[in-house]
N, CA, C and O atoms as CSV, one atom per row, in Angstrom:
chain,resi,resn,atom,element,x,y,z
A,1,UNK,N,N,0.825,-1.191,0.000
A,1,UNK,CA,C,0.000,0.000,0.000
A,1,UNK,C,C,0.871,1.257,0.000
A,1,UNK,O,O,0.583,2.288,-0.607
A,2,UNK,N,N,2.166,1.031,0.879
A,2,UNK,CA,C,2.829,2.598,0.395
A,2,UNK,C,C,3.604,3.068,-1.055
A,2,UNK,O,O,3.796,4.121,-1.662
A,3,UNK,N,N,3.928,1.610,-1.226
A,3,UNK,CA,C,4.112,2.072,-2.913
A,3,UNK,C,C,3.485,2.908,-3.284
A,3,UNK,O,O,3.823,4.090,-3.347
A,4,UNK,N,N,2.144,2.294,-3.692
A,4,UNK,CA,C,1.129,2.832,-4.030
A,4,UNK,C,C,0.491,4.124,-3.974
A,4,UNK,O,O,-0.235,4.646,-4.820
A,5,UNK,N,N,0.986,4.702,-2.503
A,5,UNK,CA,C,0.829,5.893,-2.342
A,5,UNK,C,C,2.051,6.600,-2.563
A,5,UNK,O,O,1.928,7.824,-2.527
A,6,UNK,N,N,3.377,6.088,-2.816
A,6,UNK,CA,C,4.360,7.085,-3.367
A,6,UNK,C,C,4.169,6.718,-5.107
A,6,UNK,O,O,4.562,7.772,-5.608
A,7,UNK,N,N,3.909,6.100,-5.886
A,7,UNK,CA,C,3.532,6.300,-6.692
A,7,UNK,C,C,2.095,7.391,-7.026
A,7,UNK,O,O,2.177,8.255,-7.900
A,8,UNK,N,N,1.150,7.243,-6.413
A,8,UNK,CA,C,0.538,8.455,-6.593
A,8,UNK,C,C,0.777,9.643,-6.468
A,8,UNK,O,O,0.318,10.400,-7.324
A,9,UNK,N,N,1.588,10.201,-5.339
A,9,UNK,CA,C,1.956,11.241,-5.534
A,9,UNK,C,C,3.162,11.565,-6.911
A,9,UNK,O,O,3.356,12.717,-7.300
A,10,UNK,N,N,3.672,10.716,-7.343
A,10,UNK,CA,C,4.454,10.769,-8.848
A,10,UNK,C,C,3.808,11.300,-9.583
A,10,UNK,O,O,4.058,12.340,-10.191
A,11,UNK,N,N,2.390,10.300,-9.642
A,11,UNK,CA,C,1.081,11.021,-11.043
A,11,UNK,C,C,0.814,11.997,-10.416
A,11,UNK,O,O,0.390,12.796,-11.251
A,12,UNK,N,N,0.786,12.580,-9.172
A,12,UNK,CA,C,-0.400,14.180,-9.263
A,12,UNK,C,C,1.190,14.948,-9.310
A,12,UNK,O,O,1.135,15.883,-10.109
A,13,UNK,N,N,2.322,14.840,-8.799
A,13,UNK,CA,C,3.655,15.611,-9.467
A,13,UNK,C,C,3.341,16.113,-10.532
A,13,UNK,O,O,2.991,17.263,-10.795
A,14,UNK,N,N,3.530,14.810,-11.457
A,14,UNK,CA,C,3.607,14.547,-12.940
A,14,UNK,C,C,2.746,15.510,-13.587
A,14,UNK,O,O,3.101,16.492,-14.239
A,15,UNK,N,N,1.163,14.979,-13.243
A,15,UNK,CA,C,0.202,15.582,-14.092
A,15,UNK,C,C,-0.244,17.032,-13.553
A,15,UNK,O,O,-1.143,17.518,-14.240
A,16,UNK,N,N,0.025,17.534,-12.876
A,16,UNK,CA,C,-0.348,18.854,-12.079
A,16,UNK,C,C,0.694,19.687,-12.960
A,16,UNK,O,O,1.764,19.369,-13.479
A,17,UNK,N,N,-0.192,21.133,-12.919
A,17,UNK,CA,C,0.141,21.894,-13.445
A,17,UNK,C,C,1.457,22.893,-12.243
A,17,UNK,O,O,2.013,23.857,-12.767
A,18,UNK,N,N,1.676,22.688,-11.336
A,18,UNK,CA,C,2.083,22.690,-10.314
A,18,UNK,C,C,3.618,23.418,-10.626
A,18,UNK,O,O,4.648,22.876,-10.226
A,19,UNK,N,N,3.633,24.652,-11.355
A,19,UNK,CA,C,5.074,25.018,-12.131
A,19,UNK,C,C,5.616,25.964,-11.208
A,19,UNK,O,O,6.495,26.706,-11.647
A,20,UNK,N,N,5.228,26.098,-9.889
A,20,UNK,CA,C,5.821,26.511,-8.835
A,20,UNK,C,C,7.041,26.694,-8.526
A,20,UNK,O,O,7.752,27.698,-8.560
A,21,UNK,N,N,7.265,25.411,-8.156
A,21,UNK,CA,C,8.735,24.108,-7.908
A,21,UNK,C,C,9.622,24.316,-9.090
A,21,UNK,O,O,10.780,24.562,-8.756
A,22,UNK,N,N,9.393,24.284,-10.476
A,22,UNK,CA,C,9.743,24.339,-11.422
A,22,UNK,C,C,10.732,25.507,-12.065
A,22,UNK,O,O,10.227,26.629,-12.036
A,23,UNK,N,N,11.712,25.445,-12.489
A,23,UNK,CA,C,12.741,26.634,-12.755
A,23,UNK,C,C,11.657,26.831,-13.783
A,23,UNK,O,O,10.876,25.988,-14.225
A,24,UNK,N,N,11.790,28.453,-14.154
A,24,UNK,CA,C,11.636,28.708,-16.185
A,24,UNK,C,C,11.632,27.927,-16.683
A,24,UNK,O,O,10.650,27.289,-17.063
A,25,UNK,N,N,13.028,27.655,-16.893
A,25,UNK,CA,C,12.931,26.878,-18.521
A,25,UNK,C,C,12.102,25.724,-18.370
A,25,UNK,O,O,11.226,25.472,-19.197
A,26,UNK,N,N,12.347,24.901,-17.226
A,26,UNK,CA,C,11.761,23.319,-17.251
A,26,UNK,C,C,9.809,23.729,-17.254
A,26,UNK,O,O,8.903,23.175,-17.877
A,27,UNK,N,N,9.777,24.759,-16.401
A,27,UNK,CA,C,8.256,24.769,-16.693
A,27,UNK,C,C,7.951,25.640,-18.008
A,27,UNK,O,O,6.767,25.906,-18.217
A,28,UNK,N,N,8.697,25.999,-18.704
A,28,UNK,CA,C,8.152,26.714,-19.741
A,28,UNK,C,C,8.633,25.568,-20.857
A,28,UNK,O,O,8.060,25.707,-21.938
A,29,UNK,N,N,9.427,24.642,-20.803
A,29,UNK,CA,C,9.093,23.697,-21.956
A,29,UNK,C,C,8.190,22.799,-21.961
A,29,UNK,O,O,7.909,22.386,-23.086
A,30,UNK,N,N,7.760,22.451,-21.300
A,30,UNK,CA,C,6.398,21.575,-20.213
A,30,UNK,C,C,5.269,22.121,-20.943
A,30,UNK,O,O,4.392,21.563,-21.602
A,31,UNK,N,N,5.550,23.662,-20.605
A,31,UNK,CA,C,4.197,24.382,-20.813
A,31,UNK,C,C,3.857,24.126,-22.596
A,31,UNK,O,O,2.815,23.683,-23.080
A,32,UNK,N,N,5.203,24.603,-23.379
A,32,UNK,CA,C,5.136,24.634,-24.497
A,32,UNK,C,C,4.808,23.590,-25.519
A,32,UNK,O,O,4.346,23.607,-26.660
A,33,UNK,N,N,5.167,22.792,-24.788
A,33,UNK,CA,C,5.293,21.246,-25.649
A,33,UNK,C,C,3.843,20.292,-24.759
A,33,UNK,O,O,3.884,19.063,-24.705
A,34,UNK,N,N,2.870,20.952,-24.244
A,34,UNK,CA,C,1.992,20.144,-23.780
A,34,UNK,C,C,2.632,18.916,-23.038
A,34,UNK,O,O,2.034,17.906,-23.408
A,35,UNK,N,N,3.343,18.700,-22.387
A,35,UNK,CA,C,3.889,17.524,-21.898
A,35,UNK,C,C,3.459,16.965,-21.164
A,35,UNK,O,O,3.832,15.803,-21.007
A,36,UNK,N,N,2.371,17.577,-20.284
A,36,UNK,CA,C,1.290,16.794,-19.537
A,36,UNK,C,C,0.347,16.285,-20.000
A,36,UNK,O,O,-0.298,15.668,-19.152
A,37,UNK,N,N,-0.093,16.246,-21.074
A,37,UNK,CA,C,-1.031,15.734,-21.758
A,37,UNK,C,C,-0.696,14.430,-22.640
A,37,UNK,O,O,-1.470,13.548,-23.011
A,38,UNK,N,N,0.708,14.570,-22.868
A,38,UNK,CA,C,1.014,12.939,-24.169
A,38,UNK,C,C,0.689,11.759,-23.537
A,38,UNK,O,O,0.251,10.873,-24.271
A,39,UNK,N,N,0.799,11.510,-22.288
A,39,UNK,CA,C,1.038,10.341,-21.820
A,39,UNK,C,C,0.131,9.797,-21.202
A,39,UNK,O,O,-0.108,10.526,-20.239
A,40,UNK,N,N,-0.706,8.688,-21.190
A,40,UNK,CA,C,-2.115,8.323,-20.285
A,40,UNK,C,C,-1.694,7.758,-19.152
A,40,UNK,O,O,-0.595,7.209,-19.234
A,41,UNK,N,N,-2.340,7.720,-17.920
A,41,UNK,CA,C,-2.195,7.404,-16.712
A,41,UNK,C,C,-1.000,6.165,-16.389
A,41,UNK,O,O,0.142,6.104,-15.933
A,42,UNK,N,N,-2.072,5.218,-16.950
A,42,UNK,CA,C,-0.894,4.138,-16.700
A,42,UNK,C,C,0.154,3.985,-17.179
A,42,UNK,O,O,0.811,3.018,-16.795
A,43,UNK,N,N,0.789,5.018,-18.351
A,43,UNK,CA,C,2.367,4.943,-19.160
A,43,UNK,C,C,2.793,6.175,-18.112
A,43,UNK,O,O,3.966,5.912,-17.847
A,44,UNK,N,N,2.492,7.167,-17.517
A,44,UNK,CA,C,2.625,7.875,-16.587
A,44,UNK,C,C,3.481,6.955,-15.511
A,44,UNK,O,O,4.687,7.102,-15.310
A,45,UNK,N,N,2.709,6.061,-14.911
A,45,UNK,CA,C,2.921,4.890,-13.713
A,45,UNK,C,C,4.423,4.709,-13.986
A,45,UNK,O,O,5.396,5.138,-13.366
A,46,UNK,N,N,4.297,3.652,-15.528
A,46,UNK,CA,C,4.910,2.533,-15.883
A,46,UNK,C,C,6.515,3.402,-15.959
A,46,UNK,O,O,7.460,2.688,-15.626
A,47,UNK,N,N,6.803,4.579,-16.286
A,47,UNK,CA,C,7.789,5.421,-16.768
A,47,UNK,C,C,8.214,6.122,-15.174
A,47,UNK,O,O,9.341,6.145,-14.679
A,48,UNK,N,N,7.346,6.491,-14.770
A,48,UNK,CA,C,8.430,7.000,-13.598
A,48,UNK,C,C,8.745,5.817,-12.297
A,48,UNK,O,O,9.552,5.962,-11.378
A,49,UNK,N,N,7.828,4.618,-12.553
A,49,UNK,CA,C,8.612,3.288,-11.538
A,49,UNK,C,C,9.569,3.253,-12.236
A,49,UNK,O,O,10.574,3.595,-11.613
A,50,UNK,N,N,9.746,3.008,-13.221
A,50,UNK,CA,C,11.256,3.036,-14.029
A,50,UNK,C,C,12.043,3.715,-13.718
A,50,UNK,O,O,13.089,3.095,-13.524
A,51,UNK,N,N,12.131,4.826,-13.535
A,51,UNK,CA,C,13.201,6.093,-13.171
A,51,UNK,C,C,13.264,5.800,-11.543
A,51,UNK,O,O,14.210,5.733,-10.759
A,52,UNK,N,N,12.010,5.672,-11.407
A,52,UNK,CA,C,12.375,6.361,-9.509
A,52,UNK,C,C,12.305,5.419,-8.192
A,52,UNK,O,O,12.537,5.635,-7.003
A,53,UNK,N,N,11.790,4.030,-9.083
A,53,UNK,CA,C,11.730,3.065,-8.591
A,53,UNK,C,C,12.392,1.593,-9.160
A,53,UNK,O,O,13.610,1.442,-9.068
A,54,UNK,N,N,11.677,0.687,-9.659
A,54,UNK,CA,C,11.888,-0.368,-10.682
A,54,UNK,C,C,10.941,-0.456,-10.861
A,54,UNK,O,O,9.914,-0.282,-10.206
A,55,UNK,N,N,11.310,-0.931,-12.401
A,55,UNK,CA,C,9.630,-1.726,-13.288
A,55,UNK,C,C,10.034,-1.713,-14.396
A,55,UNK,O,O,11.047,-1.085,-14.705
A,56,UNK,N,N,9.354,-2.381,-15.207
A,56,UNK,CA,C,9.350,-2.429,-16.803
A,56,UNK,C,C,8.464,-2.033,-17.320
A,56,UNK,O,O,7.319,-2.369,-17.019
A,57,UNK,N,N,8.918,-0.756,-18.744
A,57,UNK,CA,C,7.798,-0.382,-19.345
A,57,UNK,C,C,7.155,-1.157,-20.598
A,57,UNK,O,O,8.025,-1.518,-21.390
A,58,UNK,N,N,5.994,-1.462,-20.930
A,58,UNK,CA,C,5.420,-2.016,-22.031
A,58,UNK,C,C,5.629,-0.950,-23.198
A,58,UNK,O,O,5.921,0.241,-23.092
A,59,UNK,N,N,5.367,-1.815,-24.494
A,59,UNK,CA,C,5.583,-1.082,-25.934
A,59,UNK,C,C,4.871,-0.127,-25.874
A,59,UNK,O,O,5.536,0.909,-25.859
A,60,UNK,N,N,3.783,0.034,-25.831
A,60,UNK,CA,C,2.411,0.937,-25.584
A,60,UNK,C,C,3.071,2.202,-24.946
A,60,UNK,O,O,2.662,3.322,-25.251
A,61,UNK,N,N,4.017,2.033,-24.126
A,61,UNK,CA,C,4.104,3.257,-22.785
A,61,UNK,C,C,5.595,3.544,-23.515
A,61,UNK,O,O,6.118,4.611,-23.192
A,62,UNK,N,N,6.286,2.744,-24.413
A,62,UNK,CA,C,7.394,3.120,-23.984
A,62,UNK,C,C,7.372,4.585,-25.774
A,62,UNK,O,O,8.146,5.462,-26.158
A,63,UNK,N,N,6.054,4.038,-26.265
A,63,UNK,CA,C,5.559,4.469,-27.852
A,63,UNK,C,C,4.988,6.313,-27.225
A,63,UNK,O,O,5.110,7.409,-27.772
A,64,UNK,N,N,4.387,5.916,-25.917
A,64,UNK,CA,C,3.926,7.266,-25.799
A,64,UNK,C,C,5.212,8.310,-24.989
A,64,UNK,O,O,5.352,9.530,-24.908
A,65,UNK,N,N,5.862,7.352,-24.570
A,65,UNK,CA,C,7.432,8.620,-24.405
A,65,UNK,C,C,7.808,9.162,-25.138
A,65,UNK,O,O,8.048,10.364,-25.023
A,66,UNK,N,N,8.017,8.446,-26.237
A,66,UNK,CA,C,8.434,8.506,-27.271
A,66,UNK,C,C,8.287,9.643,-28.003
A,66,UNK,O,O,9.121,10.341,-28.579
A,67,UNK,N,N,6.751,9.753,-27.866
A,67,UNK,CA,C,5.855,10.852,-28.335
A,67,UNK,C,C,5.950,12.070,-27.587
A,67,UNK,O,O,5.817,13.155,-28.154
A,68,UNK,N,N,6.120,11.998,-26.634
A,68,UNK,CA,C,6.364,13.021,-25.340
A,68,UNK,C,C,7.408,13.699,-25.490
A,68,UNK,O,O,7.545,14.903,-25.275
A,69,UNK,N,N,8.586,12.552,-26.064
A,69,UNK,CA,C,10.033,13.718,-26.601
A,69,UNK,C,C,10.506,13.181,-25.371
A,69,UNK,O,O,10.030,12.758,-24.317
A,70,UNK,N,N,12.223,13.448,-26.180
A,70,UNK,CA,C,13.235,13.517,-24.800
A,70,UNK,C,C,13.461,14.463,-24.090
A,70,UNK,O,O,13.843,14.384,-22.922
A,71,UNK,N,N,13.179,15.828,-24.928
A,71,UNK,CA,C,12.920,17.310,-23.782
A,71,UNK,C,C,12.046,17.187,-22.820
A,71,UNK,O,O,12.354,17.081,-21.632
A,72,UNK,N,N,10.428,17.197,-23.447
A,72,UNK,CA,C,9.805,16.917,-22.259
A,72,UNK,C,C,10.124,15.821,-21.586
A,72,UNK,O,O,9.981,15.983,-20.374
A,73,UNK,N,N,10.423,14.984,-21.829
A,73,UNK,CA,C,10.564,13.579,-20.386
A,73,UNK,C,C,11.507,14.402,-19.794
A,73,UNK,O,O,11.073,14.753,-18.697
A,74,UNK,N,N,12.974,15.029,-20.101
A,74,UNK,CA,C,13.681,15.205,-19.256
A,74,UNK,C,C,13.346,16.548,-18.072
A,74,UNK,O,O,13.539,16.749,-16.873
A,75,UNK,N,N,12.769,17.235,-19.177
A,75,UNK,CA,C,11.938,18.393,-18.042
A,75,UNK,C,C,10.872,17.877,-17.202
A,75,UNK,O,O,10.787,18.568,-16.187
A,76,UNK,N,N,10.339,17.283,-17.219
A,76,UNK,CA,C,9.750,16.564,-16.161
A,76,UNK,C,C,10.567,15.681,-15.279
A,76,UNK,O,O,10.060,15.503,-14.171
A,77,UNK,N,N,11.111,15.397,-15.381
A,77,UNK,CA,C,12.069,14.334,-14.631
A,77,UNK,C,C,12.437,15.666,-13.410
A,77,UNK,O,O,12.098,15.763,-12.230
A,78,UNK,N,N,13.197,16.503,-14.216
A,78,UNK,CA,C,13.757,17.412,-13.349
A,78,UNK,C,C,13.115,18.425,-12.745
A,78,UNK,O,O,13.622,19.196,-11.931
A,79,UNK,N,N,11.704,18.436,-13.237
A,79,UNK,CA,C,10.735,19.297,-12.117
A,79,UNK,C,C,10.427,18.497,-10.945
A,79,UNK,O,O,10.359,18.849,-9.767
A,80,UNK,N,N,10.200,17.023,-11.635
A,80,UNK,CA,C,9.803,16.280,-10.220
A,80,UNK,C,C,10.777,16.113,-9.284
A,80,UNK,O,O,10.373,15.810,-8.161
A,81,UNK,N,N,12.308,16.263,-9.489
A,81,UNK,CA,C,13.445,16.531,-8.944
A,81,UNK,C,C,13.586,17.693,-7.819
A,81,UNK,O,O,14.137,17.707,-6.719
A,82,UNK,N,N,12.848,18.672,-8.564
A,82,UNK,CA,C,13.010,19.792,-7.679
A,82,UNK,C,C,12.003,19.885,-6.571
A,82,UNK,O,O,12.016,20.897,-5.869
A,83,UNK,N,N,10.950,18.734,-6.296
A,83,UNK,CA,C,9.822,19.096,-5.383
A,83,UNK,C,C,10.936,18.665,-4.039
A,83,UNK,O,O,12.065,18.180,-4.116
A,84,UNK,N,N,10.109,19.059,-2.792
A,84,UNK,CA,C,10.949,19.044,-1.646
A,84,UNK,C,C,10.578,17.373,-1.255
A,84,UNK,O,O,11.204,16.755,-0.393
A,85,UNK,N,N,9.688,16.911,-1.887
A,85,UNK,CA,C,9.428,15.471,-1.727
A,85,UNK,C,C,10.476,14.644,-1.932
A,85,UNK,O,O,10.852,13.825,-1.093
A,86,UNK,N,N,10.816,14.751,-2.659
A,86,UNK,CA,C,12.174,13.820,-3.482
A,86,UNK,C,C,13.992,14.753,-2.735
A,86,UNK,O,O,14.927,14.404,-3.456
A,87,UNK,N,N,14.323,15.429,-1.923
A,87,UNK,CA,C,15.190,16.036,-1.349
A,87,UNK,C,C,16.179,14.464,-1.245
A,87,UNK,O,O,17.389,14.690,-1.245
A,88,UNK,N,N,15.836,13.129,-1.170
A,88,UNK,CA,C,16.770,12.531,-0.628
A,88,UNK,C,C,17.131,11.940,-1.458
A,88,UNK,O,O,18.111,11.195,-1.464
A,89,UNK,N,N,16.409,12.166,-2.297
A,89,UNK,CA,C,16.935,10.860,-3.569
A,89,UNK,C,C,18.509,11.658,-4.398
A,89,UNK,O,O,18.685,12.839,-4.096
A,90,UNK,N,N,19.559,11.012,-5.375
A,90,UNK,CA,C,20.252,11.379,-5.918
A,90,UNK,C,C,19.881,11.901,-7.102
A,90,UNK,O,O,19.639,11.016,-7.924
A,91,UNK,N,N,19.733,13.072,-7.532
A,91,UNK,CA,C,19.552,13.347,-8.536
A,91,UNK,C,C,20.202,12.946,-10.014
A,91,UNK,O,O,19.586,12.850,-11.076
A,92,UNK,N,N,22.203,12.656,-9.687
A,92,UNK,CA,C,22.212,12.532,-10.719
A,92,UNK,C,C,21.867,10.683,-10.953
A,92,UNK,O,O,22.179,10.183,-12.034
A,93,UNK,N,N,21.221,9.802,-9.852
A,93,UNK,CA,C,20.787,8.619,-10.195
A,93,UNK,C,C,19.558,8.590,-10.832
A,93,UNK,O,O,19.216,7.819,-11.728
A,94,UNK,N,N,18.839,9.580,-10.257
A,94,UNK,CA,C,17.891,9.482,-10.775
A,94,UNK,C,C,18.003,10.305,-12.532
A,94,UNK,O,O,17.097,9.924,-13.274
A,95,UNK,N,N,18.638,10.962,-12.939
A,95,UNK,CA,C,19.070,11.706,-14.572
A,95,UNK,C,C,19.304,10.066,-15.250
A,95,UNK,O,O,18.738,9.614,-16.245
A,96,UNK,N,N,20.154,9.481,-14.508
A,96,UNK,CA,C,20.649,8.562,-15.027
A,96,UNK,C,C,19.994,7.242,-15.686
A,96,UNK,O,O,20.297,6.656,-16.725
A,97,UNK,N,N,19.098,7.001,-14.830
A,97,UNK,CA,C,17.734,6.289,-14.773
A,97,UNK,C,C,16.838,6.431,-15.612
A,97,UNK,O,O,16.172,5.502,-16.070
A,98,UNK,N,N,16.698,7.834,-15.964
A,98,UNK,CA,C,15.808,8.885,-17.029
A,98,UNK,C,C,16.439,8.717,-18.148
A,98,UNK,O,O,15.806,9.075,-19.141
A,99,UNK,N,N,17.683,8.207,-18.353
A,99,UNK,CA,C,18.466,8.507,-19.674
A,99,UNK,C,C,18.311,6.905,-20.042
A,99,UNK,O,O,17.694,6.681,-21.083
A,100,UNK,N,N,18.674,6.062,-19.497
A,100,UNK,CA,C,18.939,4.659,-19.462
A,100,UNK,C,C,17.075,4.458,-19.991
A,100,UNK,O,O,16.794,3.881,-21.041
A,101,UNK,N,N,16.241,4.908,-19.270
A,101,UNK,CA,C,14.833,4.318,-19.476
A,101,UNK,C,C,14.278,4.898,-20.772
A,101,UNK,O,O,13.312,4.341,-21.294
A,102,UNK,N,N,14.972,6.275,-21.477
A,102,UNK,CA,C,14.672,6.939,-22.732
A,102,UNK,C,C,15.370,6.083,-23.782
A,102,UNK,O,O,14.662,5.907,-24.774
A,103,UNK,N,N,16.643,5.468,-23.833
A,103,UNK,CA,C,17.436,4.559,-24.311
A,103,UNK,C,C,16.609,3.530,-24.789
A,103,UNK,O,O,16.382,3.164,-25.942
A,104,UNK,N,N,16.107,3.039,-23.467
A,104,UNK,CA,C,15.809,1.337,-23.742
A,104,UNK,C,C,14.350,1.372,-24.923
A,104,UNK,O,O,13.974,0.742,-25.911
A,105,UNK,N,N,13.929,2.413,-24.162
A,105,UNK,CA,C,12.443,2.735,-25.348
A,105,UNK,C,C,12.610,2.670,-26.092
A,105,UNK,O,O,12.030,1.841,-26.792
A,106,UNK,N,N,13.900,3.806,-26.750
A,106,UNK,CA,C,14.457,3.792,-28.287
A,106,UNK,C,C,14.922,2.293,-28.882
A,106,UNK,O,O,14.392,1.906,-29.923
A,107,UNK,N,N,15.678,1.658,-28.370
A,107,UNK,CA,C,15.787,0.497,-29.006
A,107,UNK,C,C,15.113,-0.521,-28.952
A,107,UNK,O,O,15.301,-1.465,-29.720
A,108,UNK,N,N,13.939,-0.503,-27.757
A,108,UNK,CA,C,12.831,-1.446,-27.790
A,108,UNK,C,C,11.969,-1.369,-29.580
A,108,UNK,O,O,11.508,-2.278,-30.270
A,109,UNK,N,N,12.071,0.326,-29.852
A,109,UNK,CA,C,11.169,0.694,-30.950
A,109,UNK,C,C,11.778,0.460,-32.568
A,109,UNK,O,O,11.422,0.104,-33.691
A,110,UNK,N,N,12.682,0.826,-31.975
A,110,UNK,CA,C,14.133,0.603,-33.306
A,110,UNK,C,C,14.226,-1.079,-33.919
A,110,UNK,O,O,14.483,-1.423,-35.073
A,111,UNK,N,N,13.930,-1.939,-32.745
A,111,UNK,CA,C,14.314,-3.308,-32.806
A,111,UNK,C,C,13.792,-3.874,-33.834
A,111,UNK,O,O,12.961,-3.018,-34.139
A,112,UNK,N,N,13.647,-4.911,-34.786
A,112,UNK,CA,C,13.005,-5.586,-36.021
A,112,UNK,C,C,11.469,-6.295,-35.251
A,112,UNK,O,O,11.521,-6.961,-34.217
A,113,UNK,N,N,10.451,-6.054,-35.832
A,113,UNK,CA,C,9.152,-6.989,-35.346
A,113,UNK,C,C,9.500,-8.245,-35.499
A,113,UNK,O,O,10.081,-8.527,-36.547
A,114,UNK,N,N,9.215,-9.418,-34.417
A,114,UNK,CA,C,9.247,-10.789,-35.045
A,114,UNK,C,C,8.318,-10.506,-36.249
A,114,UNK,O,O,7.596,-9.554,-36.546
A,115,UNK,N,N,8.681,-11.991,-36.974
A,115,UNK,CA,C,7.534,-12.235,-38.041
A,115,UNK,C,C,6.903,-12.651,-37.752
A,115,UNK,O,O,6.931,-13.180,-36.641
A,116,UNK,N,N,5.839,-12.706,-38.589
A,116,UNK,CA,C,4.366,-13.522,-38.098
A,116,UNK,C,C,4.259,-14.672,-38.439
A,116,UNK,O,O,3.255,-15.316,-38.134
């Protein structure tokens, strides 16, 4: 159950307009690029257990990052960085995590389809 509730607070991070916390630039590329909007709830989930926790993302989630851009993922990464919630975590583990999980998408997508 506390997963659960530190994962929720990830999605209302995430999806909140909440540009407070947020330097300029990271909330003004956010703002610009709709970046709260590409991603549906559960690729939301599946992408920041990845970064901030463990998990594996499905094709589906890893298609709507994708879509989201590596600017916005990374400006989000680093707004959710800056809330006072996250003060203990390593930031540059967590960049790192963000880069490694933008990676794997790319070559999950890049990869050849089996045949049918």
């Amino acid at each position: 159950m506390t997963s659960l509730n530190v994962y929720s607070v990830l999605v209302v991070l995430f999806l909140t307009c909440g540009v407070v916390m947020a330097t300029k630039e990271n909330g003004q590329i956010i703002k610009e690029n709709n970046c709260e909007t590409k991603m549906g709830l559960t690729c939301v989930i599946e992408v920041f257990t990845s970064i901030f926790s463990t998990g594996i993302i499905s094709n589906k989630c890893c298609c709507e990052l994708v879509v989201l851009g590596k600017v916005g993922h990374s400006a989000l990464v680093k707004r959710t960085l800056e809330n006072p919630v996250f003060n203990d975590l390593n930031p540059a583990t967590i960049i790192a995590k963000s880069i490694q999980t933008w990676n794997n998408c790319l070559a999950l997508l890049d990869s050849p389809s089996p045949s049918a």
